[in-house]
C-alpha positions as a Python dict, from the first residue, in 0.01 Angstrom:
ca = {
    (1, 'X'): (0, 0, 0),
    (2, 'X'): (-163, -320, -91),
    (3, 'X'): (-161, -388, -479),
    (4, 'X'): (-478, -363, -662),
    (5, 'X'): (-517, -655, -881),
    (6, 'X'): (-771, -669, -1161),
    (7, 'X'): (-934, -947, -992),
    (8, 'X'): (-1029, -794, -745),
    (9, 'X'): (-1124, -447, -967),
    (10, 'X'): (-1339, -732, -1155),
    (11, 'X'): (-1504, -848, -844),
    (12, 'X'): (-1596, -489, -680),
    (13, 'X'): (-1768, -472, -995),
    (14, 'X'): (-1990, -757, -1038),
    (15, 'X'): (-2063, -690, -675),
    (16, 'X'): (-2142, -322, -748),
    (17, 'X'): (-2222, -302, -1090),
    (18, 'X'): (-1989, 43, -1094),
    (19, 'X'): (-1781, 73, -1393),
    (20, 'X'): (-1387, -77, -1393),
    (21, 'X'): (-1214, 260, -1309),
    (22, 'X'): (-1494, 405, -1000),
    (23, 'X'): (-1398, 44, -886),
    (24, 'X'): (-1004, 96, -959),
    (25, 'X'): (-1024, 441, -782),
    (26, 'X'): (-1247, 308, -456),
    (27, 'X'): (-1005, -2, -405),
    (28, 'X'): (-672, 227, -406),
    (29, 'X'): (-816, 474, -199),
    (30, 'X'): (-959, 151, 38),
    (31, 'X'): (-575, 0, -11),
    (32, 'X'): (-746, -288, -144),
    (33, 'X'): (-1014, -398, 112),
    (34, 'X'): (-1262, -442, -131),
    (35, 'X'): (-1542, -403, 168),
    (36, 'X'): (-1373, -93, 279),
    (37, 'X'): (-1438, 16, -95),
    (38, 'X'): (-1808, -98, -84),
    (39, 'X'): (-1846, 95, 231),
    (40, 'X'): (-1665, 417, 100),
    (41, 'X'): (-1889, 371, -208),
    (42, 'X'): (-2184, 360, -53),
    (43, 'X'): (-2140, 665, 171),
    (44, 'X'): (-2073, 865, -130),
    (45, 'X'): (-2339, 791, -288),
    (46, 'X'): (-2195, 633, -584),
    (47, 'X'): (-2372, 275, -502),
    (48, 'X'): (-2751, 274, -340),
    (49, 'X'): (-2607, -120, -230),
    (50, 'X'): (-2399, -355, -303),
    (51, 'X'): (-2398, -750, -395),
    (52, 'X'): (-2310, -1004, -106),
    (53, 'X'): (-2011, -1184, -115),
    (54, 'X'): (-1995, -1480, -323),
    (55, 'X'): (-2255, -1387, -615),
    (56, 'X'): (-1987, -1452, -872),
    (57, 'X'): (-2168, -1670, -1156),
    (58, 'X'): (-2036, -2008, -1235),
    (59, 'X'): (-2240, -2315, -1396),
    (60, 'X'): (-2366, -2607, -1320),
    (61, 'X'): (-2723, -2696, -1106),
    (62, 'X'): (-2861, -2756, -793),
    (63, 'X'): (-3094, -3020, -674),
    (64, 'X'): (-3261, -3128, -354),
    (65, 'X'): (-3421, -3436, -243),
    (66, 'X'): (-3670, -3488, 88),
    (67, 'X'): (-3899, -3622, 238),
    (68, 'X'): (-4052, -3407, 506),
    (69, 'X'): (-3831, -3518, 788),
    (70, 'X'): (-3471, -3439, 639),
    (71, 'X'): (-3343, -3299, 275),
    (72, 'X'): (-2996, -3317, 112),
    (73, 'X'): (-2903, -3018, -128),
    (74, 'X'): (-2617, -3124, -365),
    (75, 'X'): (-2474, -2844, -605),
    (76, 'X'): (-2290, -2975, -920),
    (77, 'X'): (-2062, -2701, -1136),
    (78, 'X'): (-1991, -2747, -1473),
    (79, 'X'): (-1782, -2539, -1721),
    (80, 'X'): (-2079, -2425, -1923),
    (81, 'X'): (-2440, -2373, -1874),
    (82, 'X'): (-2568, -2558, -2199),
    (83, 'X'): (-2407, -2869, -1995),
    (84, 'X'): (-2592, -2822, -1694),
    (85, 'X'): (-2901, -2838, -1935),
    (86, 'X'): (-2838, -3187, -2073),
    (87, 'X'): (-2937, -3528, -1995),
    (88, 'X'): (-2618, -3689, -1913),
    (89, 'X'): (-2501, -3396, -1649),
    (90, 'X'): (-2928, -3434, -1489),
    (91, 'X'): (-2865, -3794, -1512),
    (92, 'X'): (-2519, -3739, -1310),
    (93, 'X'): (-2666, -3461, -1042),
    (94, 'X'): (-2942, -3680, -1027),
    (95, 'X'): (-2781, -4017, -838),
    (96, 'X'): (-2539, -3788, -667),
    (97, 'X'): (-2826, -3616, -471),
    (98, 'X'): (-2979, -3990, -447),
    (99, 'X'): (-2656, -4107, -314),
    (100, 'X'): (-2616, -3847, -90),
    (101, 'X'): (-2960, -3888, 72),
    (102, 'X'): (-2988, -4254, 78),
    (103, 'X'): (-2657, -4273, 273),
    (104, 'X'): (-2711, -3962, 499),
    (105, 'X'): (-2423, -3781, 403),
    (106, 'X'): (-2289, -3460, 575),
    (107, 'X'): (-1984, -3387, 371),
    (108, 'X'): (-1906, -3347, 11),
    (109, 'X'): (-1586, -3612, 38),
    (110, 'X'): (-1777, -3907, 42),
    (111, 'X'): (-2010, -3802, -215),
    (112, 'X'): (-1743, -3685, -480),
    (113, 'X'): (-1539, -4053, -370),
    (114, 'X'): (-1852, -4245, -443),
    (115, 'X'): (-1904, -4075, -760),
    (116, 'X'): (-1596, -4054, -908),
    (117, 'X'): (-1561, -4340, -1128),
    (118, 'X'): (-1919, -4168, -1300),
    (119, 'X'): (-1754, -3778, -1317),
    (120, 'X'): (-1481, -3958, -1532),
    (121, 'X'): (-1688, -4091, -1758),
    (122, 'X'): (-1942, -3796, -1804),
    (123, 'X'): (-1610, -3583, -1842),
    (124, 'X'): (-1459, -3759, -2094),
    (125, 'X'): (-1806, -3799, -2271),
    (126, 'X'): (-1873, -3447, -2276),
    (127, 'X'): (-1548, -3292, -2293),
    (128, 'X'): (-1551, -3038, -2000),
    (129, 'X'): (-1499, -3075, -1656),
    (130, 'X'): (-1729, -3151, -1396),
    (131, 'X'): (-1715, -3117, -973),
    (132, 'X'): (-1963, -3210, -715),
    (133, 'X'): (-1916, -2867, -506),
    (134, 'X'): (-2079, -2942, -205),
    (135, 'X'): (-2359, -3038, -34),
    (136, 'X'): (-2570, -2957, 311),
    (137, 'X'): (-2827, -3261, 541),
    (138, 'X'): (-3063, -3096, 711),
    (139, 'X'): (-3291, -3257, 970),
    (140, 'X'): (-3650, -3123, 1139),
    (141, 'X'): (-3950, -3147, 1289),
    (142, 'X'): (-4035, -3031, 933),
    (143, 'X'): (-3866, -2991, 627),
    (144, 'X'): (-3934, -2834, 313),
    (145, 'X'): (-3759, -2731, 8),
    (146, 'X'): (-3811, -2515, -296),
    (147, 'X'): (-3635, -2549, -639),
    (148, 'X'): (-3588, -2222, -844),
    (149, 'X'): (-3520, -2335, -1206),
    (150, 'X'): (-3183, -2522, -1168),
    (151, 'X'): (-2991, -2233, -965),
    (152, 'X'): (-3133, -2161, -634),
    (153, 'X'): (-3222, -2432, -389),
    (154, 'X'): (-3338, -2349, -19),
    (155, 'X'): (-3455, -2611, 235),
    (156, 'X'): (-3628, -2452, 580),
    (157, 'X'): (-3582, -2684, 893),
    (158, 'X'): (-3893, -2595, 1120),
    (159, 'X'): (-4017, -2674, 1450),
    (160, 'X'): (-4381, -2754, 1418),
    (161, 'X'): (-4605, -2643, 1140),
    (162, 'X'): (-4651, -2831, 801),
    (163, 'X'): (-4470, -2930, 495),
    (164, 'X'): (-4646, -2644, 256),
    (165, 'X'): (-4532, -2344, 545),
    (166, 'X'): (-4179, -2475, 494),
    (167, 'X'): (-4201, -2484, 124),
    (168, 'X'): (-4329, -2132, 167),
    (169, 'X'): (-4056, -1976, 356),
    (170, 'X'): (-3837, -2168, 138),
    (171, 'X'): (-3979, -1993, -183),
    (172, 'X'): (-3965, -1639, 46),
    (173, 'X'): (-3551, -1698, 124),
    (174, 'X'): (-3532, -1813, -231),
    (175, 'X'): (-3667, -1493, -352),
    (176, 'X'): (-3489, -1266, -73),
    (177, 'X'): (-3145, -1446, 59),
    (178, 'X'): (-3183, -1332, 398),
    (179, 'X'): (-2842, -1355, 550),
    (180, 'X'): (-2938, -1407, 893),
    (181, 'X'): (-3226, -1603, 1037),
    (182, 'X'): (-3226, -1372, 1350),
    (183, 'X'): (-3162, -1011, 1430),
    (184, 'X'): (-2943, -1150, 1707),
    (185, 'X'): (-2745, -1335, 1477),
    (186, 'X'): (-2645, -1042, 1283),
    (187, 'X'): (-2260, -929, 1427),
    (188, 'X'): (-2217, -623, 1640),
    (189, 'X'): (-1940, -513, 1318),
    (190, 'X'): (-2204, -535, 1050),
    (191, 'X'): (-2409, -320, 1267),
    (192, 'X'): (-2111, -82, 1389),
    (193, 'X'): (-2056, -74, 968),
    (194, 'X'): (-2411, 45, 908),
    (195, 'X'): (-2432, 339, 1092),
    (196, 'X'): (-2062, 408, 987),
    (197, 'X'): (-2295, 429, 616),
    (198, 'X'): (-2551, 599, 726),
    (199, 'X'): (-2374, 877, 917),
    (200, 'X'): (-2209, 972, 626),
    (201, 'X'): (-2484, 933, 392),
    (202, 'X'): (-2656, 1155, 619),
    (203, 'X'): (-2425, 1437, 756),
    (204, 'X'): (-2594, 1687, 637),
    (205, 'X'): (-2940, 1564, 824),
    (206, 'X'): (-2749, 1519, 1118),
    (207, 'X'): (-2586, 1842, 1141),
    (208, 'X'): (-2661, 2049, 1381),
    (209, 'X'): (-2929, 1791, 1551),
    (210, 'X'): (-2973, 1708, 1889),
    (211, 'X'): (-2761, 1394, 2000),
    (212, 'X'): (-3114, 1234, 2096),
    (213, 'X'): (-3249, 1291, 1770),
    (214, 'X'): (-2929, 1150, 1583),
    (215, 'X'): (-2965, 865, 1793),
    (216, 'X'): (-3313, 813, 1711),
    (217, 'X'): (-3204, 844, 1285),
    (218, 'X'): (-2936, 521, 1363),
    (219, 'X'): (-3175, 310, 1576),
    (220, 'X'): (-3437, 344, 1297),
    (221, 'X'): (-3190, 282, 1003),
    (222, 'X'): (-3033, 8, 1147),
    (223, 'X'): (-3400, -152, 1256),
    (224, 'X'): (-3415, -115, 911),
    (225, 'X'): (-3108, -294, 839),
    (226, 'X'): (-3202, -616, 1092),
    (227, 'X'): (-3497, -644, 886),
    (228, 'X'): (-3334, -657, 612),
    (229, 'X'): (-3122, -886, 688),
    (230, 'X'): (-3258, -1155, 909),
    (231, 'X'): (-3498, -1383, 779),
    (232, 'X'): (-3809, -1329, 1046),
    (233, 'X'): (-3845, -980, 996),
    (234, 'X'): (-3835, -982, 655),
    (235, 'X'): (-4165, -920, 460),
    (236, 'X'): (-4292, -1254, 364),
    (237, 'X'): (-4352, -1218, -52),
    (238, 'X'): (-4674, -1373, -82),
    (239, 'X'): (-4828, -1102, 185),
    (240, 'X'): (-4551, -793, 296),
    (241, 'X'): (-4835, -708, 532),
    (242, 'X'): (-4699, -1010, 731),
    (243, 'X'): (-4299, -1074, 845),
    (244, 'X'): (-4160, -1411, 787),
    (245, 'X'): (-4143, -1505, 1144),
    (246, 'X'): (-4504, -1389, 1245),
    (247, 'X'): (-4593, -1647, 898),
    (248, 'X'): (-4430, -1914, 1083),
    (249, 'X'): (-4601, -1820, 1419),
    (250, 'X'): (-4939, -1831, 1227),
    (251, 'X'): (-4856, -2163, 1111),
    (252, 'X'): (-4793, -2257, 1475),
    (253, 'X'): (-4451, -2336, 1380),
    (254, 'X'): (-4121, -2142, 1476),
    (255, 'X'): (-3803, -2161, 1222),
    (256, 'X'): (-3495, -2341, 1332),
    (257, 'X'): (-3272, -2347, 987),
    (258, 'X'): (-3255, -2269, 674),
    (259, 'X'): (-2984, -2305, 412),
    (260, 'X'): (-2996, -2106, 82),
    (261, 'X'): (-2744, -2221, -219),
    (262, 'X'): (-2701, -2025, -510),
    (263, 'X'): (-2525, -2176, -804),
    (264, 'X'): (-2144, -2098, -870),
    (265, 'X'): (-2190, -1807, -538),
    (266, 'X'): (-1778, -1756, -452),
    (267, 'X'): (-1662, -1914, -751),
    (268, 'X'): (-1481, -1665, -1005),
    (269, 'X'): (-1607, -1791, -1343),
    (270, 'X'): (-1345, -1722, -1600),
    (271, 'X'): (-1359, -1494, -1926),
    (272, 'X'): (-1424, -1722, -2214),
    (273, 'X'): (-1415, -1694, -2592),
    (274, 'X'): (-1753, -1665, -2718),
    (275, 'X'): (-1658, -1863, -3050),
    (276, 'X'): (-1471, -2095, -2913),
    (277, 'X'): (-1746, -2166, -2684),
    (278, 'X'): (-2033, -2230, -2915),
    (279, 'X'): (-1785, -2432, -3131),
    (280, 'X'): (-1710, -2697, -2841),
    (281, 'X'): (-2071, -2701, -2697),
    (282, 'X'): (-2139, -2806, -3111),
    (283, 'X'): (-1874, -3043, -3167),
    (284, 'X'): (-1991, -3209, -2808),
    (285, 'X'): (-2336, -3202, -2943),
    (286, 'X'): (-2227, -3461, -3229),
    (287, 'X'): (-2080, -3677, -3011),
}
């Protein structure tokens, strides 16, 4: 039997929000496949869903820079979010997003390279570490981008359209995080994983039904499920009445990309003292 470590107890739990020992009990059972244990969790009813991989909170901030034709996204982590608030770290984020764009980067090496000499300095002005984490070009017909606070950046590549409709479906994936941007996109296992769910959620429905009916329960869950998760069938925000992709269609535009970062998503932020904390963000405050 695989060992069940308490990171990953602590990570079925800030995907699932369940308490430490359901999460103990589901990854045993599961042998330690943590999506196994979502699964197994969701059939019996103990979760209604769970969190997508990689929304483990970390600091730091996200910016984006374009101009209608191609966008960079840059993320930059820091060790603490009252950093990621201050001048010198904006300043920082600021010319490595400038950097990145002006010299059309497509990896993260360059950019941290180039930088380097900069991170040193900001590091040992501030007194915690800093990382440029990564970074995405994207290229279009049209691009737009949207900017939730500092954490969530999205840029939308279309073909056709305008500026504004990007922005717009930028502002819906910000708000949603589709994970697909096509049902066909979505992977005959996630589907195969669904019904899996939903059969056992459901055996008491089922029992006894027709194999025609059943049949008709699955397709209409997991229709449910594509819409869910691809981006065009989604409910655009601003209007439900309409889906993303028929928004884009309007717009006489269709949607090649898009590319959704969240900040710190996969990065397990550790457990720090709270005192200790506010005492260093204080004492680099006076510097």
């Amino acid at each position: 039997m695989a060992e069940v470590t308490a990171a990953l107890v602590k990570e079925l739990r800030e995907r699932t929000g369940e308490g430490m020992m359901d999460c103990k009990k589901a990854l045993t059972k599961a042998d330690g496949d943590i999506e196994k244990a979502i699964d197994d969790m969701r059939a019996s009813g103990a979760i209604k869903a769970a969190k997508k991989a990689g929304n483990i909170a970390a600091e730091g901030s996200i910016s984006i820079k374009d101009d209608g034709k191609a966008a960079v996204i840059v993320e930059v982590n820091s060790q603490t979010d009252f950093l990621a608030l201050q001048d010198d770290f904006k300043s920082f984020l600021a010319a490595s997003v400038e950097k990145a764009f002006a010299d059309k980067l497509t990896d993260v090496a360059p950019l941290i390279a180039a930088q380097e000499p900069d991170r040193l300095v900001l590091v040992g002005k501030v007194g915690e570490n800093v990382n440029i984490r990564r970074l995405a070009r994207i290229e279009g017909d049209v691009v737009g981008s949207y900017l939730h606070g500092n954490k969530i950046g999205v840029v939308v590549a279309l073909k056709g359209g305008t500026v504004e409709l990007a922005k717009d479906i930028a502002m819906h994936v910000a708000a949603s995080a589709p994970e697909f941007l096509l049902p066909t996109e979505v992977s005959a296992e996630a589907i195969e994983r669904e019904k899996g769910v939903f059969m056992t959620l459901n055996e008491d429905k089922i029992k006894g039904k027709p194999p025609e009916i059943v049949e008709k329960m699955v397709a209409g869950r997991i229709s449910k499920f594509l819409a869910e998760a691809s981006l065009v069938n989604q409910p655009f925000v601003k209007n439900p009445e309409l889906t993303v992709g028929a928004l884009a269609k309007q717009g006489g535009a269709e949607i090649v990309s898009f590319t959704r970062f969240a900040v710190g998503e996969g990065i397990e932020k550790p457990v720090d003292n709270f005192a200790e904390e506010v005492a260093a963000q204080l004492a680099a405050s006076k510097k």
